[in-house]
N, C-alpha and C positions, 0 to 999 in steps of 0.2 A: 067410368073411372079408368083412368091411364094406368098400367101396369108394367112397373117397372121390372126387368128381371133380376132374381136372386144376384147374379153375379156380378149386376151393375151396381146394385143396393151395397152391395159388398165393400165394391174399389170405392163407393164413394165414399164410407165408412170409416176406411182405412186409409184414403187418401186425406180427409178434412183432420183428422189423429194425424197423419202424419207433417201436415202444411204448421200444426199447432204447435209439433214439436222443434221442426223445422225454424218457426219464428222465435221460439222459444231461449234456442239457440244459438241462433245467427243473429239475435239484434244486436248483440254487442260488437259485432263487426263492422253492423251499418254505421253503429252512435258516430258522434261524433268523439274525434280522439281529445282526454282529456288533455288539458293543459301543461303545458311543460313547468318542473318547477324552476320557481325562479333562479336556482342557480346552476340550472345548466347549458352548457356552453364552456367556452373558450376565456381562461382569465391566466393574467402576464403583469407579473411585477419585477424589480429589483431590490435587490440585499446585499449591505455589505460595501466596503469605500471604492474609492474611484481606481484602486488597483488592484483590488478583490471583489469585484463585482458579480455577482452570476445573476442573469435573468432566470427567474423562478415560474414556472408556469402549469396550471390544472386543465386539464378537461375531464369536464364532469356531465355523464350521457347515461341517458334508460337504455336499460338495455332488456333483451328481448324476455326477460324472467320477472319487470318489471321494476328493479333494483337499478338504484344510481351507481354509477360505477367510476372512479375517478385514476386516473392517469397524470403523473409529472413529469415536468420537465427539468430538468437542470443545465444551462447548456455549460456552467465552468469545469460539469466534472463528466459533460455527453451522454446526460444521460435524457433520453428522451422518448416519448409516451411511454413511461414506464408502469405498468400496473402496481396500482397500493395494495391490492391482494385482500381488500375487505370492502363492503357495500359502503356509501355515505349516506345517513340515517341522519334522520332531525330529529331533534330533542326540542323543538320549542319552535317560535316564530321566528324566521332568519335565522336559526340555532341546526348547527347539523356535526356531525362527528364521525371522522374516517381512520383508516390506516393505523387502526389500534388503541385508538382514544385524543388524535391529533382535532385540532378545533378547528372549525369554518364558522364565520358570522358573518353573514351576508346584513351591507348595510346599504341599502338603497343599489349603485354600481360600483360598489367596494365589497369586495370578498376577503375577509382578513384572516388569516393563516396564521396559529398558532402551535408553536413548538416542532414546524415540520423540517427545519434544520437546525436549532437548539430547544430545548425547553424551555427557555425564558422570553425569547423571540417570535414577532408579530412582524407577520410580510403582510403587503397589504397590494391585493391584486385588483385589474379592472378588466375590463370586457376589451376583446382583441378579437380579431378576425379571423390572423393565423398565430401561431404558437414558432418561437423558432427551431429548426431543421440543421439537422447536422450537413457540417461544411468539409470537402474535401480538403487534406493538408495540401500547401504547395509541393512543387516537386523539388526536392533539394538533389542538387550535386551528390553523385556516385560515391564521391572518395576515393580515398586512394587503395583503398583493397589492403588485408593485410600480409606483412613482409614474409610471416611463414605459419601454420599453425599445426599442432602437436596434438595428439587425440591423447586422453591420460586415462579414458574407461568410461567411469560416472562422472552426472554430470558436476560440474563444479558451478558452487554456491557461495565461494568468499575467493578473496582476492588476492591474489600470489604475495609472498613477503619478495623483497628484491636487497640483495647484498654482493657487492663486487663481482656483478656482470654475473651473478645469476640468481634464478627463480624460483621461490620452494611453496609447491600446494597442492593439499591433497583433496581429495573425489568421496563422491559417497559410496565409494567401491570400499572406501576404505582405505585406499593407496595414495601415500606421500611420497613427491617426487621432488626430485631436485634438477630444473634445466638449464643450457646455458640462456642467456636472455641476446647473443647475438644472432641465433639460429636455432634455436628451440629443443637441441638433443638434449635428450635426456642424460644424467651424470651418475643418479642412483636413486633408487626406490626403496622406501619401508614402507612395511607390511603391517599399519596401525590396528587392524582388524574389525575394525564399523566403521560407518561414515565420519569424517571429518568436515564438519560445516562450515570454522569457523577459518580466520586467516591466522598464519603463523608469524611469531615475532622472530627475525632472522637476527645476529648478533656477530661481531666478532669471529666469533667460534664455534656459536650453538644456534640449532633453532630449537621454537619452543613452540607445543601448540597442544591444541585439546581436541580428545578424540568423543564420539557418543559412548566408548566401549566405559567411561568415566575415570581415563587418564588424562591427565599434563605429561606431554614427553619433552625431553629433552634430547635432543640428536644432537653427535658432534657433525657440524655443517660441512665439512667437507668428505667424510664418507657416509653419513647418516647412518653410523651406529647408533645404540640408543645409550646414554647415559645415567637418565635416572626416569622414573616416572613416578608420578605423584596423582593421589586416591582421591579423585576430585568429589565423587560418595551418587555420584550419578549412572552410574551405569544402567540401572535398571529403568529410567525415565525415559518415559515415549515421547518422540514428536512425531507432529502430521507434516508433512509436506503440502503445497498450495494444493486444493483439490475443490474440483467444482460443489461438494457436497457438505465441506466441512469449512468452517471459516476460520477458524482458529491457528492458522497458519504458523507454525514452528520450523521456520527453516535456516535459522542461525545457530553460531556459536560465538564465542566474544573471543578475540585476538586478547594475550598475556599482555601487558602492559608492565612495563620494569623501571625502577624507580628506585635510587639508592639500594643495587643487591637484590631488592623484594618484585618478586612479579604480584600484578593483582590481579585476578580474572574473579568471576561469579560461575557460577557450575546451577543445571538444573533441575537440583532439587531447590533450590532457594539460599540458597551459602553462599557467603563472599571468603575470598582465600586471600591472604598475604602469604606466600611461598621465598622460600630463599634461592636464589634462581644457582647457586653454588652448587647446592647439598641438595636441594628438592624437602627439604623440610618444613614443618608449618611454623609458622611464627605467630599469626592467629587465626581465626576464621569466626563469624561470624552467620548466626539465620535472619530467614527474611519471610520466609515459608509462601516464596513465591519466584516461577522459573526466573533466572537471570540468563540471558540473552544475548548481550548487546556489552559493547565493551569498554571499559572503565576510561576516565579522564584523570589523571593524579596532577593537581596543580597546587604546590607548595605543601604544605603538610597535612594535604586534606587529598582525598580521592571521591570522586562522585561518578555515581552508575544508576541504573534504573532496573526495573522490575516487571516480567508482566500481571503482576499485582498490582498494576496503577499507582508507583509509586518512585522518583524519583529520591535518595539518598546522597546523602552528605557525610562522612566519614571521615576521621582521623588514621591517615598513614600507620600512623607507631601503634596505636594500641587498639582500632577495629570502634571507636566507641563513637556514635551518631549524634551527629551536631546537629542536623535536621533534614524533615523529611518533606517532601512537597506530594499531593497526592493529586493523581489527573482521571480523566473520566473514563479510563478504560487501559489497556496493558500499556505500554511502552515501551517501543519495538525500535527507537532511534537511538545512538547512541549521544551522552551528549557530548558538545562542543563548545569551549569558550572562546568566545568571538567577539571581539569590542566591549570587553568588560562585561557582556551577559552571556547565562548559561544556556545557549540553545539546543531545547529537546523535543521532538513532535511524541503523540500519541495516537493508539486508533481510536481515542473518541473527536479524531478529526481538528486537532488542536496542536498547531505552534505556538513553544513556549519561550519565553525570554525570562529568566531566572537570576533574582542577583545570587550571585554564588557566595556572597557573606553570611544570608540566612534563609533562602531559600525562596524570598518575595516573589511573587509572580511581576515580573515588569509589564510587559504585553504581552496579549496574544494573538492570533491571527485562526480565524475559520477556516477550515478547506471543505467544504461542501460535500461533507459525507465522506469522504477520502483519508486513507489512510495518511497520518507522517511517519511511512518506513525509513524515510532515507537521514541519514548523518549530515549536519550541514558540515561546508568546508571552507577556510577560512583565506583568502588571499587580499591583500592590501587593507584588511581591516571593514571587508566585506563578506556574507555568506552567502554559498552557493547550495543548492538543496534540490535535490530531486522532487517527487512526489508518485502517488500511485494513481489514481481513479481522475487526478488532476490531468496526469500523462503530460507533467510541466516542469521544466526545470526552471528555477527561479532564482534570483539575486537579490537579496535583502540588506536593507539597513537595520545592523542589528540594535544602530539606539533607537529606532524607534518604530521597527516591525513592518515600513514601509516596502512595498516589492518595487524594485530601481525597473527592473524588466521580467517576462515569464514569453518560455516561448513553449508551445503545444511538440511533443517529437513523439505521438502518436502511439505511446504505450504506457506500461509502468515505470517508471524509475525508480525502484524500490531501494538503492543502494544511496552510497556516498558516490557525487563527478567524482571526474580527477580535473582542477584547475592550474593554468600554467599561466602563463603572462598575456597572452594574445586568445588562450582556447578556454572552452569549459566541456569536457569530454563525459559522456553518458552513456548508459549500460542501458538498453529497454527493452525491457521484456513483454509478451503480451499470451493471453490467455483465450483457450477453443470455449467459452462460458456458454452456459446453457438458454439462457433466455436470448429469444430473438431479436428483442431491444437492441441486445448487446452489438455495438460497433467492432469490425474487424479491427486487430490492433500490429502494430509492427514491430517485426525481433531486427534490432538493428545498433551499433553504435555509433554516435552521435558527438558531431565537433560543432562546436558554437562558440561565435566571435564573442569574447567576455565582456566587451563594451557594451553591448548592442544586442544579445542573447539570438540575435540574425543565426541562422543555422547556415554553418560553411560546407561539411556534407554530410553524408548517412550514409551510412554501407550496412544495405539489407542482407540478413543473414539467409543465405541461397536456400530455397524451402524450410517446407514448417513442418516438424516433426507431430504425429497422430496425437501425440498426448496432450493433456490439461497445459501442460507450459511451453512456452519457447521463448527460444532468446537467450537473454543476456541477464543472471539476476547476482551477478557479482560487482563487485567496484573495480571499476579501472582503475588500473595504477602507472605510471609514468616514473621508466627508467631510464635518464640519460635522454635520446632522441625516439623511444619506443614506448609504444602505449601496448599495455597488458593486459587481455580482458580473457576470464574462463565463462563459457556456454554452459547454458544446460544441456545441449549435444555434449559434455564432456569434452571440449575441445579449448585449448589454451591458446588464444590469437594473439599475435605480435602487431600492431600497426604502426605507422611513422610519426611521428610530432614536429613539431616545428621546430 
């Protein structure tokens, strides 16, 4: 008999135990890998008419935890392989459901997307090879650089009022200035005491305007004493400025609007004010029990304004009493504007609207692909001009019938009202240091654009980019005489040339 020894008997004991476990183990490595489900990969459609168009597109991939994980694309608002931020899970045969409870039904080489840029809306995608890829802008013309610029503190968020060759606007310093507009010296400073957001209405005589501290002042315009202020009942109302963390963005105030004697502003707690711009006394006011922001339209004996209660308003001058209300699918941050017999107003539930201003009917409306409508449209020869944000487009519309004539990309937010002249369409863009990698660099710069043709004629980049969450330009340019007028969020008040 062959005799094996203890310590051979041993390892092989423990080696055959260990091959056992070994395979036990590792067969899953060998197997073969299962099948992919059928709807992953690369899928690309389009939505939306021949002058709002955005290619919509998914990639949908296992990933290493063994969960689907799905990715979009948008390229009208840039925004591309953007994480949906949740697994896509199937609920049935060809049945799967992502990014919050959004629908996919895969039907043979048709992937049909439900509610992923409205709720009622079915995109319907097909199998694609590549997905599309962000495109550099061209390079536009320098410009002409501007004539002179004036540091005033903080940064400025609304737009100088302009009255017999000079400029009145205050900072979130709190400090209201008054400059010349040939050369930018300063004439005189009040001392409002909080941020002033919003733009001042210049007069005559007076200017007018509103502070966070929750007054209306009235300044006499040429030395800017104060002459009355009135208790607009806000003082103690917070806003956020744009911040990567918070989205609820509060960074306006509404310019006085005067009208027969009565200025009409909205203040934010939710009150609308008829003010006697004489006396500073009230004639009525009115709640709404939601911030008012954005600054009143008074056409004939009616005034309309909006809410970020999702709710535009129609109102009677004389006596405060609501003719009617239009309600949209989230705040309303534009102010509106009557333009070709309709009442144009965007919202952030990513909606332009066309409003008859008789009774408040919705005419049309126009998608913007997740994008905010921050900006006022503006009105020349019986056409509107409109900035937008996440769109990073300024646009020219017909306002009978919502069609866009031309949109040109100037590679940030346009969050404001242009300023339009006869040959130009002049823009404020600002752009944001955002957290996700996705995100495309954006550019702080102001922008001239041929109004025929929305061709961009130059851009003048704003010379570096300050460390914080914003830069650029989030005010409206204004156009006094042969000068365009635009305040930074550097707090710097620029003069450039016009034609």
């Amino acid at each position: 008999m062959k005799i094996i020894p203890v310590s051979a008997r041993f390892s092989r004991r423990y080696y055959s135990a260990f091959l056992a476990l070994f395979l036990a183990f590792a067969a899953p490595l060998f197997a073969s890998p299962a099948a992919p489900d059928p709807v992953e990969g690369l899928w690309l459609g389009q939505a939306g008419p021949a002058d709002n168009r955005a290619n919509i597109g998914l990639e949908i991939v296992r990933e290493a935890n063994g969960e689907l994980a799905a990715f979009y694309t948008v390229d009208l608002v840039k925004f591309y392989h953007v994480p949906t931020g949740e697994p896509v899970k199937s609920t049935g045969p060809g049945r799967y459901t992502y990014a919050g409870g959004l629908q996919l039904n895969l039907e043979g080489e048709r992937l049909l997307t439900t509610g992923f840029l409205d709720n009622h809306a079915t995109v319907e995608l097909h199998r694609v090879a590549a997905l599309p890829q962000p495109e550099p802008l061209p390079v536009a013309p320098a410009g002409p650089g501007p004539r002179w610029h004036t540091r005033t503190g903080g940064a400025i968020f609304a737009a100088p009022a302009v009255h017999d060759g000079f400029a009145y606007v205050g900072n979130i310093d709190g400090v209201f200035l008054a400059l010349k507009i040939s050369d930018g010296t300063k004439v005189w400073a009040f001392a409002a005491g909080r941020p002033v957001m919003g733009e001042a209405l210049a007069t005559e005589d007076a200017v007018f305007f509103a502070c966070d501290n929750g007054s209306l002042f009235k300044l006499n315009r040429v030395d800017g004493k104060e002459l009355w202020r009135y208790d607009l009942g806000d003082g103690r109302v917070n806003r956020i400025l744009p911040n990567p963390y918070v989205y609820d963005y509060d960074y306006q105030s509404p310019r006085p609007v005067l009208a027969d004697g009565v200025l009409y502003l909205g203040s934010g707690d939710g009150a609308f004010h008829a003010v006697r711009a004489d006396t500073g006394a009230r004639v009525w006011r009115i709640e709404t029990k939601a911030k008012i922001r954005t600054t009143a339209l008074v056409h004939g004996d009616r005034v309309f304004f909006s809410t970020l209660g999702n709710t535009v308003y129609a109102i009677e001058c004389a006596t405060g009493h609501i003719v009617w209300q239009f309600a949209t699918g989230d705040a309303v941050t534009s102010s509106p504007a009557l333009i070709g017999g309709r009442l144009i107003i965007g919202d952030r539930d990513s909606k332009l609207h066309a409003l008859d201003p008789a009774d408040g009917r919705e005419v049309w409306s126009q998608n913007w692909w997740g994008s905010w409508v921050e900006s006022t449209a503006v009105e020349l020869d019986g056409l509107a001009y409109i900035g937008s944000g996440d769109l990073e487009m300024v646009s020219c519309i017909d306002p009978a019938t919502g069609r866009n004539l031309w949109r040109t990309d100037v590679g940030g937010w346009v969050m404001r009202a242009p300023a339009v002249t006869a040959k130009s369409v002049y823009a404020s863009v600002a752009g944001a240091h955002r957290l996700g990698s996705f995100w495309l660099p954006q550019t702080s710069a102001v922008v001239a654009l041929n109004r025929a043709t929305g061709k961009v004629r130059w851009s003048w980049l704003l010379p570096g980019q300050p460390g914080g969450f914003l830069h650029g330009f989030l005010a409206t340019p204004v156009i006094a005489g042969d000068t365009l007028l635009v305040g930074g969020i550097d707090g710097t008040l620029y003069a450039f040339p016009v034609e």
